[in-house]
C-alpha positions as CSV (number, residue, x, y, z in Angstrom):
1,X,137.6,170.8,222.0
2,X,134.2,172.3,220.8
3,X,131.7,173.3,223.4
4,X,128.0,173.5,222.4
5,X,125.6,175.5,224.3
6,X,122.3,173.3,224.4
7,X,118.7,174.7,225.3
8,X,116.5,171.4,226.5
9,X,113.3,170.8,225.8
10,X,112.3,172.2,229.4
11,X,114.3,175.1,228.3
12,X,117.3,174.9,230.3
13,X,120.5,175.6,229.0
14,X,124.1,173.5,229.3
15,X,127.3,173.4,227.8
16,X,128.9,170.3,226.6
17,X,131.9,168.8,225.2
18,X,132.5,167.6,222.2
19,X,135.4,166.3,220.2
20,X,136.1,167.0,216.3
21,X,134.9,164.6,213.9
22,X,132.8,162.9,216.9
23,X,128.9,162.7,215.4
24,X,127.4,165.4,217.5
25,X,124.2,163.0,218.3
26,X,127.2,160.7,220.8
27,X,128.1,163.7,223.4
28,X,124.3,164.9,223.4
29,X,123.1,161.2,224.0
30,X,125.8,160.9,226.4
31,X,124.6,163.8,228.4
32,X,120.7,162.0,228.1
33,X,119.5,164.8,226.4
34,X,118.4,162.7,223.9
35,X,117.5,159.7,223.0
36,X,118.7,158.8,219.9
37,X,116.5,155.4,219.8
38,X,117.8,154.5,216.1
39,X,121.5,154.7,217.2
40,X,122.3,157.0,213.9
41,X,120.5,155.6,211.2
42,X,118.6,158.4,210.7
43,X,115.5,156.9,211.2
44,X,113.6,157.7,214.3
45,X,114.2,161.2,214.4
46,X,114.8,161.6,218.4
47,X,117.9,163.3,218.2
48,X,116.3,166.2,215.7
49,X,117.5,169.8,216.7
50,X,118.0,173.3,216.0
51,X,120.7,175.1,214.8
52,X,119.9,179.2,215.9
53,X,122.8,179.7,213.6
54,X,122.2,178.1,210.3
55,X,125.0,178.1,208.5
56,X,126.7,175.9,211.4
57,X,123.6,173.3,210.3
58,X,125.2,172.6,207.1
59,X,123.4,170.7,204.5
60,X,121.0,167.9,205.2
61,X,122.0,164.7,204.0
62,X,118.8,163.1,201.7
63,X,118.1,160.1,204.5
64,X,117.8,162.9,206.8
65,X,116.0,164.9,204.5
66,X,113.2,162.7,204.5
67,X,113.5,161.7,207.8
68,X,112.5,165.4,208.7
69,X,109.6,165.9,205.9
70,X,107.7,162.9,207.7
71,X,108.2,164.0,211.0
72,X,106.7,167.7,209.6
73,X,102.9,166.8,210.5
74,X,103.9,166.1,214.2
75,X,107.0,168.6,215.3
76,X,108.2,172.1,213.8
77,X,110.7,171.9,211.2
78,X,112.7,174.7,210.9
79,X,115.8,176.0,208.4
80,X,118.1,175.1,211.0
81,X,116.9,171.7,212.0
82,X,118.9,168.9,211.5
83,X,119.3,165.1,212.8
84,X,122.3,165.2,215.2
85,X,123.5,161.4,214.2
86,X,123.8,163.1,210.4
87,X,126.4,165.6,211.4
88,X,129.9,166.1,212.4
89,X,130.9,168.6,215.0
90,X,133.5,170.7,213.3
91,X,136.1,173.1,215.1
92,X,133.6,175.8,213.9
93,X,131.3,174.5,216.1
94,X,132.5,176.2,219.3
95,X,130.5,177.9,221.1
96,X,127.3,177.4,218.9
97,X,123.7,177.2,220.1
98,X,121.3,174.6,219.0
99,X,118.0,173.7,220.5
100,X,116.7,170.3,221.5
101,X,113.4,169.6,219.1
102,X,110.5,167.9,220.9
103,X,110.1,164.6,220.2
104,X,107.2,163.5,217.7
């Protein structure tokens, strides 16, 4: 089972659980350290983070692509950032680091 080490927005950091194949947005929302307010559709953008590694961000799907570009005027976007519903936590996932994003 993948753990992923989380930095909060007030800078804390936890480890959580996740399974394979679960969408990494559930076991952070589950954990309230997000909100996730769209429930996945990649539309609000409350479940944006960071990736310090970014070839564990994988590719942005276009949705979330766009999703990201608007919220660009009100949050830092970075290489790494990605919407958590968009993405599949992957065995290779273990032990990586992502950041919570602030909300816009």
């Amino acid at each position: 089972m993948p753990v992923i080490k989380v930095k909060t927005i007030d800078g804390e950091e936890k480890s959580i659980d996740s399974g394979v194949g679960v969408v990494l947005m559930e076991p952070l929302r589950d954990a309230g350290l997000i909100d996730a307010t769209c429930g996945g559709a990649a539309s609000c953008g409350t479940c944006h983070v960071y990736f310090e590694d970014t070839n564990l961000a994988g590719e942005q799907t276009e949705d979330e692509g766009y999703m990201l570009e608007s919220l660009a005027d009100f949050v830092e976007i970075r290489e790494g950032s990605r919407l958590s519903c968009q993405m599949k936590v992957d065995a290779k996932h273990d032990n990586c680091a992502i950041e919570i994003a602030p909300e816009a």
